[in-house]
N, C-alpha and C positions, 0 to 999 in steps of 0.2 A: 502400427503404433509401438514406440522401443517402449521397456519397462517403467522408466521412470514417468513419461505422458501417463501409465497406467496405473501406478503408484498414485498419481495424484487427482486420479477422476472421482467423483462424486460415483458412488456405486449405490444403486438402490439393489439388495437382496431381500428375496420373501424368504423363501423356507432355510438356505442355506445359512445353517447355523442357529439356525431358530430367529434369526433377524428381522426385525421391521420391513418393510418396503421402504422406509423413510429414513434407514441407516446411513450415515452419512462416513465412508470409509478413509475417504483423505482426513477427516476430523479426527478420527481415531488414531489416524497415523502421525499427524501433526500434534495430539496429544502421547503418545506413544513416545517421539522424542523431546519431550518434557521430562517424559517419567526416567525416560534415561539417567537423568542426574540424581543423584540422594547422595547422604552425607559419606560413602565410599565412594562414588565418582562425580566430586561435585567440579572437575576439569574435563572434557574429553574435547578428543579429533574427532574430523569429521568421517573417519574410520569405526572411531568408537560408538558413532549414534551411531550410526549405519547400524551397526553389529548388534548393541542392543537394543535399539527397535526395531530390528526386523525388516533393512531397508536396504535400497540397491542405494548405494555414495550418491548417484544423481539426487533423485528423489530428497535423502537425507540433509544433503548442500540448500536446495529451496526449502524445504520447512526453515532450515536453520535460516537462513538467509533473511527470510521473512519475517521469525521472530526475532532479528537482531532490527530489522527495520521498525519494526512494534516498537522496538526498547524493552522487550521479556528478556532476550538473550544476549551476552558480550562475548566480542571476539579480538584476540590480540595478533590474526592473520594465522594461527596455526589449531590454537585449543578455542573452548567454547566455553562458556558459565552463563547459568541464570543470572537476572539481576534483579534487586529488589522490587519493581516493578510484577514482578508476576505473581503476588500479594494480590493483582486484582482479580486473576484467575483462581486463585486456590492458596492452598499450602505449599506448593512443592517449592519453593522457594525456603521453606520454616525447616522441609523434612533436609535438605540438602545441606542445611547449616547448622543445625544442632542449638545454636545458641539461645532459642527462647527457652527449649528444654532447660538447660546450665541454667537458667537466668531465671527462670519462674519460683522457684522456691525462698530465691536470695530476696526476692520482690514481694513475696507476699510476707517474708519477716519483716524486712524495710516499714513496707507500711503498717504492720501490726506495732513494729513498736514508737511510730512517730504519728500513726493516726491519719495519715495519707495519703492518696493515691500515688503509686510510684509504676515509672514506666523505663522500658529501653528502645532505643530507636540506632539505628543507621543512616546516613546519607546516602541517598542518593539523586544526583544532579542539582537540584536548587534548592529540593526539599527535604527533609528529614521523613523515615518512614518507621513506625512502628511496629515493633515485632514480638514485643511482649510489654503486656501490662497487668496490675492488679489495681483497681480502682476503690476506692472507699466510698465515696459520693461522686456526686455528680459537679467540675468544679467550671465546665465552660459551656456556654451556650450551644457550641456543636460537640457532638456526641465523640469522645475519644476511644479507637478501639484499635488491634492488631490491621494494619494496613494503612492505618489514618495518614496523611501527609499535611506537614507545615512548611511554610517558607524558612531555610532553616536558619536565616540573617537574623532572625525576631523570637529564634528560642535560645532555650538553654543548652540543651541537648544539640543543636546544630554549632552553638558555637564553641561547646567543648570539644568536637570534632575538627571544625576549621580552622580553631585555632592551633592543633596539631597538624595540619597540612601541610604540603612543602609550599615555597613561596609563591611559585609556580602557579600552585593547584589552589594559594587563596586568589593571586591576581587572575586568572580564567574567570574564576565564579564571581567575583566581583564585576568583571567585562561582560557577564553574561544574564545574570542577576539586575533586575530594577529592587531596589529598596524602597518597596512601597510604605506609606504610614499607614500600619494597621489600626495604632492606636494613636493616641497625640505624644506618645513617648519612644514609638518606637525610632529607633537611630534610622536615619535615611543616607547618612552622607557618606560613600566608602570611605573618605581618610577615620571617622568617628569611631568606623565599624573595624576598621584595623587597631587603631588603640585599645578595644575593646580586648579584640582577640588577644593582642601582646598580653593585654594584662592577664586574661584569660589563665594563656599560654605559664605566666611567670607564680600564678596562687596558686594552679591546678583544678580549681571550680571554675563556674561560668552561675551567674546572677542575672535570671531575666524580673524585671521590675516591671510589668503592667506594656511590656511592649508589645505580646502578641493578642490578649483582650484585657479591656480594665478589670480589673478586681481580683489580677492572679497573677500570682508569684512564682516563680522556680529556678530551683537549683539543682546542676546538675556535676557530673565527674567523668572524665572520659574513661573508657576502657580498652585498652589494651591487651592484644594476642600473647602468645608462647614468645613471640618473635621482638617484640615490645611496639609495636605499631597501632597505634589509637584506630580502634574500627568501629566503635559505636561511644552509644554515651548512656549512663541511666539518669535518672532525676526525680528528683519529687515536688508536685506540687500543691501550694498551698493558696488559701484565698487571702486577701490583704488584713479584713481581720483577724486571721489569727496572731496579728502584733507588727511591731516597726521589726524592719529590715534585718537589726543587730537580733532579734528575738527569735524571728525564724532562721537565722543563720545559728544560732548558739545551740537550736534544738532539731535543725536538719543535719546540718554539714556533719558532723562525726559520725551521724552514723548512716549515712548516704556515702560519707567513703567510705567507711569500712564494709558496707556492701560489696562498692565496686571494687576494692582487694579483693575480697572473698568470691566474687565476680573471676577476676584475673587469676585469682588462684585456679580455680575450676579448670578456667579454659585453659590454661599452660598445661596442668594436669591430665585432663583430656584427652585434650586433642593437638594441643602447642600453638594452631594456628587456627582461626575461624575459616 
């Protein structure tokens, strides 16, 4: 049996090490280069896991392999990156980017001084994913939390992001995306959802009106790296009572962006780039 077959066996140990009999060793190892990644090497080769977990390149090539197949890990044929997806395992996706840290504080001012829940999220594939929030009440029937995912055609948050996209990268997601109605307002039609974006694109907000559940509102801002490239979005939302459209816009927007400045300032300061 060469190394790497042995690398990847399920190993039961008793005594050695003080282990269970029901230790499971490939898991450990396939968790190992996980933890490879944090916010000093959130890129590596398939040299670099090797090296910090403890692995022979064979061995290190199929874990990675596998979790690019999962959808945990991205590969551009030479380096390797988590990807938002591994939110469903854990944190190490949160430790490896820093940005809920940066963003947690600016989120719990947001809503203190406008009185509601304010969130950030990323894209990734069809859906918008959550990476940091602070909630004041409770505002939708499903429970919103760090990891939550929305279709991101029917938020705010998804489409202050697509609507900085390259053209490219909105027409894929539209090709691959169904725009289902979630609600009886949500836009279904891509030419609708592209005007949407342009306009998106040309105020710098994005207004979602009762498209992703009735009786809720949100508005959100994109944000921007060191580099100037929109890589998430924040937002806050509110329920319909709290007043018509121009009401909640006169008492979110001002200071929902100046969050997200204060957002981008961080991150340029930082770190330059997420």
């Amino acid at each position: 049996m060469d190394r790497a077959e042995g690398d990847l066996m399920v190993e039961e140990t008793s005594d050695a090490g003080g282990r269970s009999p029901e230790f499971v060793q490939s898991l450990e190892r396939g968790l190992a280069v996980i933890r490879a990644f944090d916010q000093d090497h959130r890129s590596l080769t398939l040299s670099d896991v090797a090296r910090e977990a403890g692995l022979s390149r064979a061995s290190a090539r199929r874990f990675l392999h596998t979790l690019v197949e999962l959808g945990y890990v991205a590969s551009d044929g030479r380096e390797f990156t988590l990807r938002p997806a591994i939110l469903d395992l854990g944190y190490a996706y949160l430790s490896s980017l820093t940005l809920p840290e940066i963003v947690q504080p600016h989120l719990r001012e947001l809503s203190a001084q406008v009185g509601e829940s304010s969130s950030v999220a990323v894209l990734d594939g069809a859906d918008i994913v959550y990476v940091a929030r602070v909630a004041t009440h409770r505002i939708m029937n499903a429970a919103i939390r760090v990891g939550t995912r929305f279709p991101a055609y029917a938020t705010s948050m998804g489409r202050a992001v697509l609507a900085h996209a390259e053209p490219a990268e909105v027409d894929a997601y539209l090709a691959s995306t169904t725009l289902s109605a979630l609600t009886s307002r949500t836009v279904t039609r891509p030419d609708d959802l592209r005007a949407v974006l342009a306009q998106v694109r040309e105020q710098g907000w994005a207004l979602v009106d009762q498209e992703l559940e009735e009786g809720l509102r949100s508005v959100a801002a994109p944000l921007r790296d060191g580099t100037g490239r929109v890589v998430a979005a924040v937002n806050v939302s509110a329920p319909v009572r709290r007043g018509e459209i121009a009401e909640i816009l006169e008492h979110l927007l001002p200071p929902l962006q100046a969050a997200a400045a204060a957002i981008e300032s961080d991150l340029a300061r930082m770190r330059g780039t997420i």
